[in-house]
N, C-alpha and C positions, 0 to 999 in steps of 0.2 A: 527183608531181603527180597529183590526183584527173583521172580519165578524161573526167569531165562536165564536167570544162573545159578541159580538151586536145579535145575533140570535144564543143565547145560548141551545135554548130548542130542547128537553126534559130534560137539562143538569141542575143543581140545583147550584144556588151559594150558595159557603160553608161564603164567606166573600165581600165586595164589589170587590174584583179582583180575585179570584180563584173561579170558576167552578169543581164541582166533577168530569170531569172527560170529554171528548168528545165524548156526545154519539150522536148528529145528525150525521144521515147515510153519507151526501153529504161532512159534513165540512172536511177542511183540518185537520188530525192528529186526524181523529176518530178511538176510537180505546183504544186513550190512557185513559184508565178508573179510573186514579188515579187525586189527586188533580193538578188543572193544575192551574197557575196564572200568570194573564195577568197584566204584568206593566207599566205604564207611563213611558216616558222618564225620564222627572222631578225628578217622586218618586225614580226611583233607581238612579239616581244621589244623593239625599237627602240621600238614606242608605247608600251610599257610602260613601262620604263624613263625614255622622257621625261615621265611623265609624274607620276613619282615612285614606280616600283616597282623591286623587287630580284628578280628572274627567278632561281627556284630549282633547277627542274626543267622542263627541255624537250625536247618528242621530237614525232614524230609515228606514230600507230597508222594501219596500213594494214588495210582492209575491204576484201573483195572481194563483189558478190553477182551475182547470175546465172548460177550455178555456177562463177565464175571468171572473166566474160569482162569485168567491168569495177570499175577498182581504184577507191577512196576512200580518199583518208589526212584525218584528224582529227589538230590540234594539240592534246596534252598539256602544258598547262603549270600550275606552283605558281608564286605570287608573293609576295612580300611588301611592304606599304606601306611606304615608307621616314618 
């Protein structure tokens, strides 16, 4: 789980997975002031899937920047339209 939302604050959740916006100074993609939403692997495999996709490949890559001191993981995923 990305850092910037495990240590959300001063950042308010709009819903269990989107935060209004990035506003800690230090986090990665502060700045972006708009609803921002962090997903599970799983979950957006589930929306896809409902939604008439075939989920090919899934992972997620971990970023770290600050020299290390705070992580971001980014979902990898291939789909196909069913």
């Amino acid at each position: 789980m990305s850092d910037a939302f495990k240590n959300h604050e001063p950042s308010e959740f709009i819903d269990a997975s989107t935060l209004n916006g990035i506003h800690r100074r230090n986090a990665p993609f502060h700045g972006n002031f708009y609803p921002f939403r962090f997903v599970f692997p799983d979950e957006y495999q589930d929306i896809l899937e409902a939604h008439g996709f075939k989920v090919d490949y899934l992972e997620t890559v971990s970023r770290t920047y600050h020299q290390g001191a705070e992580l971001f993981q980014h979902v990898v995923l291939e789909a196909t339209k069913l």
